[in-house]
C-alpha positions, 0 to 999 in steps of 0.5 A: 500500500502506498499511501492510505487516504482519509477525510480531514478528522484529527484523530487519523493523524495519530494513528497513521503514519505521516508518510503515508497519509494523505488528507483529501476529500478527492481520494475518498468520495469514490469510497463513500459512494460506494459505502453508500451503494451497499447499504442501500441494496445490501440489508446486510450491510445496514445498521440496526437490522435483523438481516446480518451475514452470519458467514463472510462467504455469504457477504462476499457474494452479496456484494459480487451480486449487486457489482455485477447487476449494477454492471449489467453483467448478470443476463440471468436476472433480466 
């Protein structure tokens, strides 16, 4: 990893190492939005619901699912 980037809160100076940070909000709209993305169609992925992955094999195909749905990859759900 060359670098690690996150938002401008003040506490993520003190853990990671100056070297490797980079403060910008440029780096990590594309994470938020798909932070956003996946809580939106995955009810796996939201806070406070009965729907949760007991097993991270479960998770992680969810996600290949709704990746490969959103680009138009999956012909056997249309």
């Amino acid at each position: 990893m060359k670098y690690i980037a996150s938002d401008y809160w003040e506490p993520y100076e003190s853990i990671i190492p100056k070297g490797k940070h980079i403060q910008t909000k440029a780096e990590t709209v594309t994470v938020e939005g798909y932070n956003s993305l996946f809580r939106h169609f995955l009810a796996r992925m939201r806070r406070k619901s009965k729907c949760y992955s007991k097993k991270m094999e479960m998770l992680k195909l969810s996600f290949f699912l709704l990746i490969h749905y959103r680009n138009g990859n999956l012909s056997i759900l249309y």
